[in-house]
C-alpha positions as CSV (number, residue, x, y, z in Angstrom):
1,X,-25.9,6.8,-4.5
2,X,-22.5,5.8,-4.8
3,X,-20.2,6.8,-1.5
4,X,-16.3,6.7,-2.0
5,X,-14.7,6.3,1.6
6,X,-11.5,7.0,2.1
7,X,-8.3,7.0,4.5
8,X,-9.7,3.5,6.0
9,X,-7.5,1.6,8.7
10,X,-6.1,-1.4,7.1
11,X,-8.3,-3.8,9.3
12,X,-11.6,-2.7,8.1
13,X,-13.4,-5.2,5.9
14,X,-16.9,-4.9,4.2
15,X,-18.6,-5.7,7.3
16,X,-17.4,-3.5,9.6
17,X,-17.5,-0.9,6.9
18,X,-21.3,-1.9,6.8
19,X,-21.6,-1.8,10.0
20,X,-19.8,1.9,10.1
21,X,-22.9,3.1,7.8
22,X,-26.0,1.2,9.2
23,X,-27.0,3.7,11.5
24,X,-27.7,6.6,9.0
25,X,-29.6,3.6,6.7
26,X,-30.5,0.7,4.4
27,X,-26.6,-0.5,2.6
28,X,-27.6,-2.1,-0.7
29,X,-23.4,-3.0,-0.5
30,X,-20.4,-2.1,1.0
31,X,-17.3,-3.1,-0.4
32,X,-13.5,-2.4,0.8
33,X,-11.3,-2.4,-2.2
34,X,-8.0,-5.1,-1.9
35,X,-4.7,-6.0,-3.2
36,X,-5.3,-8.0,-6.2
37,X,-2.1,-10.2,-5.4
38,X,-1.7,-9.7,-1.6
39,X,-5.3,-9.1,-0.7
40,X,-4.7,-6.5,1.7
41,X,-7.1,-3.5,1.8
42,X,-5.7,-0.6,-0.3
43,X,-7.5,2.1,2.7
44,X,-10.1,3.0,0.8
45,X,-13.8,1.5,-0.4
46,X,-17.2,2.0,-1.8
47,X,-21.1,1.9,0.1
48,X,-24.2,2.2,-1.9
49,X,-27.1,3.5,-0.4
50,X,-30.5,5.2,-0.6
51,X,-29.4,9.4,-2.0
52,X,-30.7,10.6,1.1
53,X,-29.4,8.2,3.4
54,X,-26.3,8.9,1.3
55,X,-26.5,12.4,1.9
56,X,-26.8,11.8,6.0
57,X,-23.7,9.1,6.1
58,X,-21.5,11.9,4.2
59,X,-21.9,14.9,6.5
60,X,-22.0,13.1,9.5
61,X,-19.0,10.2,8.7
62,X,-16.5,12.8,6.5
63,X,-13.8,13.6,8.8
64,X,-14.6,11.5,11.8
65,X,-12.0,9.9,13.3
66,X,-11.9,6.5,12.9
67,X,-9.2,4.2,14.0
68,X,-6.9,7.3,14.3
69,X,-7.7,8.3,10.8
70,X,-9.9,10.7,9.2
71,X,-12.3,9.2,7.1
72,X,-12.9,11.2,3.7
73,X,-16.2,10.2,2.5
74,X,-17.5,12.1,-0.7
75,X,-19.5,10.9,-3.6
76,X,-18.1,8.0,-6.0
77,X,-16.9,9.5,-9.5
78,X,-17.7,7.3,-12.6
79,X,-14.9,5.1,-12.7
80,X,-12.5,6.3,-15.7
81,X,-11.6,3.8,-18.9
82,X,-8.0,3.1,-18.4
83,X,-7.9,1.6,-21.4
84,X,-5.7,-0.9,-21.6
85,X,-3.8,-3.9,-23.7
86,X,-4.3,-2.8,-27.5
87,X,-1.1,-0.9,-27.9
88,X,1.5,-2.4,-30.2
89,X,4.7,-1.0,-28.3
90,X,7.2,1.4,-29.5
91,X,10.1,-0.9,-31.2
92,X,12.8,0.8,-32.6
93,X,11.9,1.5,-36.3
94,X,9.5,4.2,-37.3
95,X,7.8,2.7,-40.9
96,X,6.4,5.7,-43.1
């Protein structure tokens, strides 16, 4: 399962966001999201993990304080097609 955490400090990385989940069980990954251009954590990431294991991280991690934040941890949604490049603009003249 798919866990989207959120509200993270700014100095969290993937390890210590592993390391946040290891005790409730095996991490297949764990992944904090970043600044494409800056590469500074955008607060929020993504752990993968056995359902149940899954299951014990979100009800004992969503909420908790952490870093004087409250972490919101809640299953990943499918990530949405934005679409993207394609469009031809909107340039003045309409053409029937």
């Amino acid at each position: 399962m798919k866990l989207y955490v959120g509200n993270l400090s700014y100095s969290v990385n993937d390890s210590t966001l592993k390391e946040l989940f290891q005790p409730f069980g095996n991490i297949e990954s764990a992944r904090v999201i970043s600044d494409r251009d800056s590469g500074q954590s955008k607060g929020f990431g993504f752990v993968e993990m056995a359902d149940a294991d899954a299951q014990k991280a979100m009800g004992a991690l969503n909420g908790r304080d952490q870093d004087g934040r409250a972490l919101k941890v809640n299953e990943a949604k499918p990530q949405e097609n934005r679409g993207g490049g394609g469009g031809f603009g909107g340039g003045g003249r309409n053409r029937y």
